[in-house]
C-alpha positions as CSV (number, residue, x, y, z in Angstrom):
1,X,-124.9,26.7,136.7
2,X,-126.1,29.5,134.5
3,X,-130.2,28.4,136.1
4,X,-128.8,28.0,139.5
5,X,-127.3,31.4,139.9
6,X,-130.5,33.0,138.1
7,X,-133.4,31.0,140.6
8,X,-131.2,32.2,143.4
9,X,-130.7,35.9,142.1
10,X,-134.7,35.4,142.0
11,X,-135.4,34.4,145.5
12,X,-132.9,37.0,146.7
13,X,-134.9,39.8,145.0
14,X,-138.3,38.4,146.8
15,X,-136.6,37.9,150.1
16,X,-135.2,41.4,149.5
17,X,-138.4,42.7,148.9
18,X,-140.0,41.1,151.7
19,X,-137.4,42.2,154.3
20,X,-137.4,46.1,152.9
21,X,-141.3,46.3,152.9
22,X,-141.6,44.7,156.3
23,X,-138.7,46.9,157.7
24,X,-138.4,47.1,161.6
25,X,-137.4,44.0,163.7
26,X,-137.2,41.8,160.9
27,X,-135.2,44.0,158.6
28,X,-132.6,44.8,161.8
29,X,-132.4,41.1,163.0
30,X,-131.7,40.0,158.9
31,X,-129.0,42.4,158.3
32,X,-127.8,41.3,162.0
33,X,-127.6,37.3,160.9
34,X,-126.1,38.6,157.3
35,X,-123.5,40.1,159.1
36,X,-122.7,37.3,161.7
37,X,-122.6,34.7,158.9
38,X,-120.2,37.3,156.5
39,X,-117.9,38.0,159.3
40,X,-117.7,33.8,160.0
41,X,-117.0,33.6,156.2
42,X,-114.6,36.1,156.3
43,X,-112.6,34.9,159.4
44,X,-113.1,31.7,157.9
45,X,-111.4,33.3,154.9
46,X,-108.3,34.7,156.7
47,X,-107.2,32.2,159.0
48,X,-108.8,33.9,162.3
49,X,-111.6,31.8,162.7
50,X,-110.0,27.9,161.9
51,X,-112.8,25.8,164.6
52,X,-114.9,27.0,166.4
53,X,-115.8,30.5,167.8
54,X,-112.2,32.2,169.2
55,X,-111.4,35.2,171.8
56,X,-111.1,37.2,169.3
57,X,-113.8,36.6,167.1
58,X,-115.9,36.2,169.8
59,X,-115.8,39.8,170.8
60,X,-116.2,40.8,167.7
61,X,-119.4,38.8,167.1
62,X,-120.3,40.2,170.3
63,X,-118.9,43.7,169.3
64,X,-121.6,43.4,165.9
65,X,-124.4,42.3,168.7
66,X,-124.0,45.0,170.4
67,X,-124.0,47.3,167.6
68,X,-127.0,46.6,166.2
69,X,-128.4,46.9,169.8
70,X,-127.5,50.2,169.5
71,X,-128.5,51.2,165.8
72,X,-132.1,49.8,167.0
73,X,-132.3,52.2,169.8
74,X,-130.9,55.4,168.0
75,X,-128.0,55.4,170.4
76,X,-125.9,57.3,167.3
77,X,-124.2,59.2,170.2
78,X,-123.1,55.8,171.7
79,X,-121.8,54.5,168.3
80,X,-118.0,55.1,169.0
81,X,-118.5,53.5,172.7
82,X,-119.2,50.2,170.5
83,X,-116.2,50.5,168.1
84,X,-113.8,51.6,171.0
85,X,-114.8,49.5,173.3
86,X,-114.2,46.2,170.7
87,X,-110.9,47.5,169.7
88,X,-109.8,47.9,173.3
89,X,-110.8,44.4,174.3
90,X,-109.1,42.7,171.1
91,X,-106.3,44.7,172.3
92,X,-106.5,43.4,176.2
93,X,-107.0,40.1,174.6
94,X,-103.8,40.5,172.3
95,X,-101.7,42.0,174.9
96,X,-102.7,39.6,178.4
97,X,-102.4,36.3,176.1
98,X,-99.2,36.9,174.0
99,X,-97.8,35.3,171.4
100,X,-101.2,33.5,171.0
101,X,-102.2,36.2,168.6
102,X,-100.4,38.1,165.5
103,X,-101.0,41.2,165.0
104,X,-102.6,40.4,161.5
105,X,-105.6,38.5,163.5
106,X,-106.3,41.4,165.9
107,X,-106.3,44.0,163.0
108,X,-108.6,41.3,160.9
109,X,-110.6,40.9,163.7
110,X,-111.4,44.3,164.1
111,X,-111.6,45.1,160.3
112,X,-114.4,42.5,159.9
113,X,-116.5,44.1,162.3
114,X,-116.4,47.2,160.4
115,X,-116.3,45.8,157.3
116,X,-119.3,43.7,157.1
117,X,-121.0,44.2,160.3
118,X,-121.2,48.2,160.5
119,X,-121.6,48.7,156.7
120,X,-124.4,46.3,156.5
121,X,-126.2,48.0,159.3
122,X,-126.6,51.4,156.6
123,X,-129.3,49.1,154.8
124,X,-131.6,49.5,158.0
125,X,-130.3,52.8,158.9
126,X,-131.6,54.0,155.2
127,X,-134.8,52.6,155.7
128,X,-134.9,54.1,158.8
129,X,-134.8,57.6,157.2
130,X,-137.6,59.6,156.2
131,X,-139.1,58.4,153.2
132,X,-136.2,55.6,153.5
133,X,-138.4,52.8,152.2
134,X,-138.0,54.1,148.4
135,X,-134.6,55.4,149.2
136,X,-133.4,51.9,150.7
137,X,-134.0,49.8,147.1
138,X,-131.1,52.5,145.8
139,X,-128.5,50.0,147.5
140,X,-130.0,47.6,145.1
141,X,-129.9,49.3,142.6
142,X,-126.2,50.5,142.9
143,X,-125.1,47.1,143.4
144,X,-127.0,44.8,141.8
145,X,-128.1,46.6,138.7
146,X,-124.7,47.6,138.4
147,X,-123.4,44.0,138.5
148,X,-126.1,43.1,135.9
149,X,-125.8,45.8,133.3
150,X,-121.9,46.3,133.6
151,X,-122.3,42.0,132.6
152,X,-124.4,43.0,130.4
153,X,-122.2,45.4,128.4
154,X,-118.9,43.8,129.2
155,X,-119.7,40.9,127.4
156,X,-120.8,42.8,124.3
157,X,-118.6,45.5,123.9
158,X,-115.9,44.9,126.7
159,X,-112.0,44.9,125.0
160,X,-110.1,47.1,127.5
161,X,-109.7,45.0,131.0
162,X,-109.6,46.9,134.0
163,X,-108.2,45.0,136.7
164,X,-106.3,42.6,133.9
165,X,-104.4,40.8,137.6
166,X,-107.1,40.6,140.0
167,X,-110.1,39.8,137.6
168,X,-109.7,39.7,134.3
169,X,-113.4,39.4,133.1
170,X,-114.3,43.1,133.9
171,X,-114.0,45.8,131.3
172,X,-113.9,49.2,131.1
173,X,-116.4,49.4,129.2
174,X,-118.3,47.0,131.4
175,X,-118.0,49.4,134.3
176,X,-118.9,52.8,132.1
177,X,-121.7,50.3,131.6
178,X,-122.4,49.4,135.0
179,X,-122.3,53.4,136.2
180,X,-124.6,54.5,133.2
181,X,-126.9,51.2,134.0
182,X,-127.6,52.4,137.2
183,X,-128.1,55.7,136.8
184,X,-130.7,54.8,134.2
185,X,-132.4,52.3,136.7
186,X,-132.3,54.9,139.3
187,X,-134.0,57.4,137.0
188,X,-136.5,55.2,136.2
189,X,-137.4,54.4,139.5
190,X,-137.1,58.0,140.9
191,X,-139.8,58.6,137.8
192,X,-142.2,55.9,138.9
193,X,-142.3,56.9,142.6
194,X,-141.9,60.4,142.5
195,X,-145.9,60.6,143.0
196,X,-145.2,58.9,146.9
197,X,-142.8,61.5,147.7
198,X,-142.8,65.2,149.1
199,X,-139.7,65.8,146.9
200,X,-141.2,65.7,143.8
201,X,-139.8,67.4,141.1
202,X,-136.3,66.4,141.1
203,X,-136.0,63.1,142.2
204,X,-135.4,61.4,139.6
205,X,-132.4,63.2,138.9
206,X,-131.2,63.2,142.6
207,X,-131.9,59.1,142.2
208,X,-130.1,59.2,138.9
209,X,-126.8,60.9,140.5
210,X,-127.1,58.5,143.6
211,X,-126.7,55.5,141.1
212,X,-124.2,56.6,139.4
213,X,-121.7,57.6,142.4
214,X,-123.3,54.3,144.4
215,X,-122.3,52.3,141.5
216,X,-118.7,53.4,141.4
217,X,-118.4,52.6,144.8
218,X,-120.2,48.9,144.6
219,X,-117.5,48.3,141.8
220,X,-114.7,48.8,144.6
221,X,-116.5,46.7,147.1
222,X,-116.7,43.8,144.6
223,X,-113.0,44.2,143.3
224,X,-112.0,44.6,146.7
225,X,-113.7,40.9,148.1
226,X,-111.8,39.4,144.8
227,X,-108.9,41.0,145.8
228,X,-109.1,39.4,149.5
229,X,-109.8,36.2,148.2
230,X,-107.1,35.6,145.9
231,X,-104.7,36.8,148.6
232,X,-106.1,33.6,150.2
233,X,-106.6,31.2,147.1
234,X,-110.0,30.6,147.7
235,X,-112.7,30.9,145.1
236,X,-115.6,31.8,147.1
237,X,-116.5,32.7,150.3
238,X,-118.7,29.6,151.2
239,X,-121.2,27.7,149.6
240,X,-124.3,29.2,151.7
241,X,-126.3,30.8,148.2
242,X,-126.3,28.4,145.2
243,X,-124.6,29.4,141.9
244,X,-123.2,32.4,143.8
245,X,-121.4,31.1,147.0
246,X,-121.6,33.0,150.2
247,X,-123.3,35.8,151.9
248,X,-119.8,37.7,150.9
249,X,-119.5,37.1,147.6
250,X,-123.0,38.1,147.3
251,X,-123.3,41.0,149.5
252,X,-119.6,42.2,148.8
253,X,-120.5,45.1,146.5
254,X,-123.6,46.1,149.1
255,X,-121.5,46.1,152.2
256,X,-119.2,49.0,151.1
257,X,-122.4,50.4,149.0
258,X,-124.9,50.8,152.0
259,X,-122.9,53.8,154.1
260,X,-122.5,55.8,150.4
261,X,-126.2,55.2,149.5
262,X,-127.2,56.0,153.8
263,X,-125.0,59.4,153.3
264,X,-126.2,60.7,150.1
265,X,-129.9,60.1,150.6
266,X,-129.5,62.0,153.7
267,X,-127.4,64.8,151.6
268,X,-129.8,64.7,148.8
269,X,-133.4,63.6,150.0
């Protein structure tokens, strides 16, 4: 199991790399099939999505479509038109076809979009930025070094849990871990590249801080995917990545990761 998850972790680091590097089209339509396949796990997940594709997932997949339409065109003026324009048709749907739907499905529905499909877009829109190809590996760095080194640390020194309930594995001191872990890695990183950037003399400092705060928030993105899964009694998310399950329990820390990291480079950089 232990092999399995590490190969995988591998080829998702080169396929990673690959994607960033190449950016454009190929980065957009990636994070565009990542989050079609997350929101099918997550609907999946719930109960919205039982065979086949629904009304109301449908517009939402349709909703995500058009979304990344829009991010690929710059249309940030338009963006609300897209999330509006979803929300009143799952509505139209919910209302014109009653009782079909509960309530819980529309708001689902509508969460997922925004969830998985609108976060995920903040990986492109960061490499979109200027200078975003060194600030978009941050979102790595936040979430998956953070993963790694609050494992890491957890294992050794973890004795205080803290979500004892919803996972009972992570420490405190895992997570103090985790945040310092990252900030290290982002340091480092902000050092080795500081020679390719106009801002020079603080980077590695303004990476350092992004780490830290990105980590925090990856930590809430991953306890929060737990947390929807064992409100479902499921264990993972799908079976699509082997050793680690699906694109969500992957990408869960990333998704809510990706807007931070988007936000604070623009702030900072």
């Amino acid at each position: 199991m232990f092999l399995t998850r590490l190969i995988s972790g591998i080829v998702l680091v080169i396929l990673a790399l690959f994607v960033n590097i190449l950016g454009g089209p190929v980065l957009l339509l990636s994070m565009l099939g990542i989050s079609l396949i997350g929101m099918f796990e997550l609907y999946r997940a719930v109960g919205i999505q039982k065979k086949g594709i629904g009304l109301l997932s449908g517009v939402a997949y349709l909703g995500a479509i058009l979304w990344y339409v829009f991010v690929w065109f710059h249309l940030t003026d338009l963006y609300m038109l897209i999330i509006s324009g979803t929300l009143i048709a799952l509505l139209f749907i919910y209302v014109f076809s009653y009782p079909r739907y509960h309530a819980e499905e529309v708001f689902g529905t509508f969460f997922g979009l925004l969830y998985v499909a609108v976060s995920l877009s903040f990986i492109y829109q960061t490499r979109a930025l200027p200078e975003g190809k060194w600030h978009v590996w941050l979102i790595i760095i936040c979430a998956w070094g953070c993963d790694t080194t609050a494992y890491a640390v957890g294992r050794l020194l973890g004795k205080h849990k803290m979500a004892p309930v919803l996972s009972p594995k992570k420490s405190v001191e895992g997570a103090i871990g985790g945040i310092i872990g990252a900030a290290l890695i982002g340091l480092i990183y902000g050092l080795s590249i500081r020679g390719f950037l106009e801002e020079k003399a603080s980077i590695g400092l303004i990476y350092a801080l992004i780490g830290a705060v990105g980590a925090m928030i990856s930590m809430i993105g991953d306890l929060a995917a737990s947390a929807i899964k064992r409100n479902h009694e499921i264990k993972d998310y799908g079976h699509l990545i082997p050793g680690h399950g699906g694109i969500l329990d992957r990408f869960d820390s990333v998704i809510i990761t990706a807007p931070i990291i988007y936000f604070l480079s623009y702030l900072l950089g």
